[in-house]
N, C-alpha and C positions, 0 to 999 in steps of 0.2 A: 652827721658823723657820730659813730656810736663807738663808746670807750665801758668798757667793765674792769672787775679787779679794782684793785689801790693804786689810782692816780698819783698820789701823793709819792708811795714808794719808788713809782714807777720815774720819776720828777727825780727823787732823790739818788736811784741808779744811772740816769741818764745824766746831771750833774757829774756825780764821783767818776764816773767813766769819762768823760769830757776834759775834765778838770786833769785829770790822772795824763790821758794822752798828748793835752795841749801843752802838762809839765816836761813830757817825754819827749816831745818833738822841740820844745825849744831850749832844755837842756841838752841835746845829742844831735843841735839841728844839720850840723855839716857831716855827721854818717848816717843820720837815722830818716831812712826814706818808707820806713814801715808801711801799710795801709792795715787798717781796719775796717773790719767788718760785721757790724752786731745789731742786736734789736730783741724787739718783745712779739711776742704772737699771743693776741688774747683768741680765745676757742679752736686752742689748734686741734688741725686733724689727724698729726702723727706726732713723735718726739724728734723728729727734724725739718733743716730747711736744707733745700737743694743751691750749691752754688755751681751756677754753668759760665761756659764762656764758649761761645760759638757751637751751642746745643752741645759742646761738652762737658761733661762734671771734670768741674774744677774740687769741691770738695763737698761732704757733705757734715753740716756744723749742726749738731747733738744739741738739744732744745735743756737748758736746768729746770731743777724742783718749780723756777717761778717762770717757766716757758719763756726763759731768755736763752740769746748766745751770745758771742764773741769770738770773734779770729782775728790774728795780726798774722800780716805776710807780709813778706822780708822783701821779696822782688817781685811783687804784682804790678805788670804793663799797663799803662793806659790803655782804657778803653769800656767796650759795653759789654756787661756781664747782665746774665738773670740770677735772677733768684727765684725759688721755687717751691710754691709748699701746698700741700694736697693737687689737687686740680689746677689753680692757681700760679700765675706768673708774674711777673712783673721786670722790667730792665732799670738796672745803675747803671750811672758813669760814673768809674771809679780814676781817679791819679793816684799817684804816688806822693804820700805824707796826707791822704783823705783819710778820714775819722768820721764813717759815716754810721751813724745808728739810724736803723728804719723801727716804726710801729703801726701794725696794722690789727685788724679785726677780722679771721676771718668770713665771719659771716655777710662782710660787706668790704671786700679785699680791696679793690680799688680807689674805692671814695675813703675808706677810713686811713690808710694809706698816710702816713706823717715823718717825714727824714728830721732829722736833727746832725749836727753837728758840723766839723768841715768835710768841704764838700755837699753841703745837704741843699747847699741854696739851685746850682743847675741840675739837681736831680728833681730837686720841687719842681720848677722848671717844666722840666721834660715830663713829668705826668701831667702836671696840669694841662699843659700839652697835648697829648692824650686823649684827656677825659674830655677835653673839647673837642675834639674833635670826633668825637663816638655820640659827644652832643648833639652834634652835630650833621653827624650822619643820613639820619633819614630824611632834614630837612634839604639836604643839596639834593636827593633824588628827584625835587619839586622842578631844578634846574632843565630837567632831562628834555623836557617839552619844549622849550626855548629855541630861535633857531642859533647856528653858529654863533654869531656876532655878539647876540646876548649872552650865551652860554660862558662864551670867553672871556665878557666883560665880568661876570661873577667868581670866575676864574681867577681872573687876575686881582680881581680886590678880595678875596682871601686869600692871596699869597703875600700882596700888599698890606695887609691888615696883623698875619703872625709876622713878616718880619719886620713892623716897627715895633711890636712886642718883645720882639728878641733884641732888636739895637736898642730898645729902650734895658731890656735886663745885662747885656752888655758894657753898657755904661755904667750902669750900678756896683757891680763887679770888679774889682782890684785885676784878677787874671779868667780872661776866657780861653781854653787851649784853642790850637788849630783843630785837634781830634773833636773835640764836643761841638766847634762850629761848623764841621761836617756834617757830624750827625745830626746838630739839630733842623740844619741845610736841608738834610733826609727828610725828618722827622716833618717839615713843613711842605714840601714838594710832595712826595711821592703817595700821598693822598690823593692830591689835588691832580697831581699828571693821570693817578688810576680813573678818575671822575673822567678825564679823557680821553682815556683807550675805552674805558665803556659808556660813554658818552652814544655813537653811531647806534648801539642795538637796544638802547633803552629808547632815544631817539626815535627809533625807528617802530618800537612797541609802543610809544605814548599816543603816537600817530597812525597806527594800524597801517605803514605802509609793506610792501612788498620787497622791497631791497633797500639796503644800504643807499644813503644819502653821500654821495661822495663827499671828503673833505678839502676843504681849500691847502695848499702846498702849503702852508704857516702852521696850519692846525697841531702837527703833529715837529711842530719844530724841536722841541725840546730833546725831541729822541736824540739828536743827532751829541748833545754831550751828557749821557749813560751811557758809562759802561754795566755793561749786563754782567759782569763777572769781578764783582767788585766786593776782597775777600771780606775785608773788614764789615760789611754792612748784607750780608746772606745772609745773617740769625736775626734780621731786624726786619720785624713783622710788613712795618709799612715796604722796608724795598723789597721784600719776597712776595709780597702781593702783590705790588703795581710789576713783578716779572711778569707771575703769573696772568695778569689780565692782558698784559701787551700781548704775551702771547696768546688767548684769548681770542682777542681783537685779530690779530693773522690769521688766524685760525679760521674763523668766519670769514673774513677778506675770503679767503683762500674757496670756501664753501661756493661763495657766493659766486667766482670768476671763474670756478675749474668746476665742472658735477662730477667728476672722478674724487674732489676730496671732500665727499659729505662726512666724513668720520670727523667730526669736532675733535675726539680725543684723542685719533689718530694722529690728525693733523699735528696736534700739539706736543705729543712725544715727539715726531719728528721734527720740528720745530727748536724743541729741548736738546734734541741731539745735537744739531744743527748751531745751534749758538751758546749753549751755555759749555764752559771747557773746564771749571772746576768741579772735578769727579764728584766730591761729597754733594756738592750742591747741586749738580744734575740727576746724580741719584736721590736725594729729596724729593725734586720736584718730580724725575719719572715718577716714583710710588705717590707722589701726592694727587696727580693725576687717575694712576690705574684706581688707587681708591676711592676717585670720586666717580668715577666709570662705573666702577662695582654696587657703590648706594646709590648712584642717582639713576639706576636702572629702572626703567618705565614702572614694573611691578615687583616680580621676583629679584631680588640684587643677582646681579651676574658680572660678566666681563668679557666681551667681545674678545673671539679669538685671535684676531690681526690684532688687536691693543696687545692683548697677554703676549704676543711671538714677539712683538718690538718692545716691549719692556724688559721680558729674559734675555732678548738679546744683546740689549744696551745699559741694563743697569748692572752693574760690577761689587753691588754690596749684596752679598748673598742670603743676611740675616731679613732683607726688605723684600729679596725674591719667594724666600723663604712662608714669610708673612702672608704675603698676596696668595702664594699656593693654597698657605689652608685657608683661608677665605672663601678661596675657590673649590678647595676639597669639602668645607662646610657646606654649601652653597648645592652643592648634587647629591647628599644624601637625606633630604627629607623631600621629596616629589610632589610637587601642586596634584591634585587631584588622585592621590592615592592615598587610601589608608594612615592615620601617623604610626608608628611601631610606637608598641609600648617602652615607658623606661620608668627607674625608680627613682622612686625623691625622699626624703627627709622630711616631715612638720618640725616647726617649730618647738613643739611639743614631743622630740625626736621620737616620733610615730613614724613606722617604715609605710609605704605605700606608693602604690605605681599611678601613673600620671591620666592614662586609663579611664579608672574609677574616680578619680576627681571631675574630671571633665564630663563625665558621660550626659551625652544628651543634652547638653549645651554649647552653641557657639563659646566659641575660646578662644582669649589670646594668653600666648604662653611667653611670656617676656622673661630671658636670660640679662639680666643686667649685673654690673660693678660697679663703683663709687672710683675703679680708676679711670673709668672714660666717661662718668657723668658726676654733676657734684649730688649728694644726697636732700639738698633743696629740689633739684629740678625732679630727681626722677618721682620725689612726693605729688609737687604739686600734677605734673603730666599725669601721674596716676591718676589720681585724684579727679583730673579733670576727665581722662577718660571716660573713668568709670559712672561719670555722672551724664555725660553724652549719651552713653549707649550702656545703660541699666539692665537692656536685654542679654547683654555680653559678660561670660568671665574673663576676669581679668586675672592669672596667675604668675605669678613673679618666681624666679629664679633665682638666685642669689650665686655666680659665678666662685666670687672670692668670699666666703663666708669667715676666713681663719682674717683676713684683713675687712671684713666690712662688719662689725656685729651690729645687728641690725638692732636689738633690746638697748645698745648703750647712747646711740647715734639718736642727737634729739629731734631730728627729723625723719628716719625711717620707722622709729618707734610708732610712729601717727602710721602708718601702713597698716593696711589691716592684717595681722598675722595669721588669721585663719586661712589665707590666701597666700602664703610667703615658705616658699621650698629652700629644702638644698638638695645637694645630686649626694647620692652615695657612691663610694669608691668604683663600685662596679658597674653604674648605671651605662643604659647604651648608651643614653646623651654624651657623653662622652666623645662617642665616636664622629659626633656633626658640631664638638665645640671643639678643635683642635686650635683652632688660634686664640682661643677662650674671648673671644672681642664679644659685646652684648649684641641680642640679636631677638626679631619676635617670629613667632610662627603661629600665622592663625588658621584654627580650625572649626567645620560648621559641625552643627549638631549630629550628624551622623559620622563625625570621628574622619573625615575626608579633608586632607591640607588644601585649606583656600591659599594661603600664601607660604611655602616653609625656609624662606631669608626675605623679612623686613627689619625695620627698626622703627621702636614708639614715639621718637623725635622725625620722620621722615613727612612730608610736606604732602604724600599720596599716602598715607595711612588709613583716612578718613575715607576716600575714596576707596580701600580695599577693607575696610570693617563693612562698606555699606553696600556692600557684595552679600552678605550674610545674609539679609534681612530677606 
């Protein structure tokens, strides 16, 4: 765990703040149902934090001189809120009369991660929670190869195993709500159920078989009490995942037993229509789907035009349709195998110059990236590691949001090499192929001819499509 700054100070604002609220609430205790909500951000990356509550802003709390805040709210409901800052998330559960200060790092957001106050004990809790179970992760895929009978037996003694963790921290505890023992209910199941909805096609890949291994009528018992439209717990990662794989899991069913529904993501929209009946939350999951449709495209990113006709026709928030369009309108103006059109860019060194004469006569990738859809650790080291794979290759970076990411101040893009680090000028074409401004790579070979013109330098076929080049 890594702490900078004055410990000490930090000790002694977390004290007076404590001390201050606990006077408050037990002087005023029969009107004052206040909540608080404050902490420190050591290496923050803006001067605020975001508070949401059901992926809505609830407010957003102004960071002081010593990268602290503080809010007290008068009538905050029970329940689970995030908080937000750079890239970075994390979930509270808050009550009414909690005095919850958080302290984190962000250079190491989760692990450094520390609650103090009341309320701070079931919020430790529920990260720790969490974190183990992310521990946890890659070791249950080991599970996959197992047949049934085993697989369930593992199953069940990690559901076995967190909830005598919890009746153990339960007892500990003066008051646990009804609302926190839902969620943490959530919080330990809906891991374990995702492990088996996709249990059958890892299964089925560990064993190089040909089809689906049918399941026993038990296997999938739990479904029968989820609810799939349950509002309280739709912003909470584990139940929006294990929707999304059930559905998933039908989906493939569906491949497997009809050859009319070979469209995975077909399927799945429909699917989504079909059972999810909370507007907000089926239009999530439509867009969350079309855009994995979009990146997980064999090569070029695209978007199957039956996906795109049942997603306009069913999703009802227009700013998400809106979205997916320029993706899509990004997506058809730079042409595989044609010429790239030239466009202007900016040096660091605010030298004008077109994109053109940088590149000439070298393989190129031309990476448009932001710090708002990547954090500035990753896109260094991916660089990095790139460019030391494939030495035959430029690598040129783009800088989408230059006014919010300064790349000279940021102790991580600084290590980029800036003699390879652009911005677009007001007037550049690019312009015209970044209208949803999302990050995006486009590679090109030595004779100026677009091998790929929509990838991305985090995609899992990247490697496969540099080594086209050679």
């Amino acid at each position: 765990m890594y702490f900078c700054g004055n410990s000490i100070s930090m000790k002694f604002f977390l004290g007076i703040i404590l001390i201050g609220l606990t006077f408050s609430c037990n002087t005023t205790n029969e009107v004052n149902n206040s909540t608080y909500f404050g902490g420190e951000i050591i290496n923050p990356k803006s001067n605020f934090v975001l508070f949401l509550r059901d992926d809505k802003l609830v407010d957003t709390l102004l960071l002081d001189k010593n990268n602290r805040f503080l809010k007290e709210y008068k009538s905050l409901k029970e329940g689970l809120y995030t908080f937000k800052h750079g890239l970075e998330f994390q979930y509270i559960y808050l009550e009414p009369t909690d005095s919850v200060l958080v302290r984190l790092n962000t250079w190491d957001f989760d692990e450094s991660l520390v609650f103090n106050g009341k309320g701070s004990n079931k919020n430790e809790f529920l990260i720790n929670l969490f974190l183990q179970n992310e521990k946890e992760e890659y070791e249950k895929y080991n599970y996959f190869k197992l047949n049934e009978v085993a697989f369930q037996r593992k199953i069940d003694s990690l559901a076995t195993e967190r909830n005598a963790i919890f009746n153990h921290f339960s007892e500990t505890e003066t008051e646990v709500s009804e609302g926190f023992k839902k969620l943490t209910d959530a919080a330990i199941q809906f891991p374990l159920y995702r492990f088996k909805e996709i249990y059958p096609y890892f299964y089925k890949r560990a064993h190089k078989l040909k089809e689906f291994q049918p399941a026993t009528a038990n296997f999938y018992g739990y479904r029968n009490s989820i609810n799939l439209n349950e509002e309280n717990l739709v912003a909470f990662y584990p139940y929006q995942n294990y929707i999304i794989n059930y559905l998933y899991n039908l989906s493939y069913q569906l491949k497997e037993t009809d050859p009319s529904k070979d469209n995975i993501s077909l399927n799945l929209l429909n699917l989504i229509i079909e059972h999810i009946k909370l507007e907000d939350f089926k239009n999530t999951l439509l867009k969350r789907i079309v855009l994995n449709d979009f990146f997980k495209s064999e090569t070029t990113c695209g978007i199957d035009s039956d996906v795109m006709t049942v997603f306009e026709e069913n999703c009802s928030n227009k700013n998400y349709i809106d979205e997916v369009k320029s993706l899509v309108h990004d997506s058809k103006i730079i042409v595989n195998n044609e010429p790239l059109n030239n466009f202007n860019v900016v040096s660091y060194n605010n030298e004008n110059t077109r994109i053109l004469d940088i590149i000439k006569d070298q393989h190129t990738v031309i990476y448009f990236w932001s710090t708002k859809y990547m954090s500035s650790d990753y896109l260094l080291n991916r660089i990095k590691y790139l460019e030391n794979k494939y030495p035959e290759i430029l690598f040129i970076g783009i800088n989408l949001h230059p006014t919010l990411d300064d790349i000279k101040n940021d102790p991580s893009l600084k290590k980029l090499n800036l003699t390879k680090q652009y911005t677009l000028t007001a007037d550049s074409y690019a312009h015209s192929f970044l209208t949803s401004l999302h990050p995006r790579a486009i590679i090109i070979n030595k004779q100026g001819i677009v091998s790929n013109g929509f990838t991305y330098i985090d995609s899992h076929k990247f490697s496969s499509e540099l080594n086209k080049l050679k």
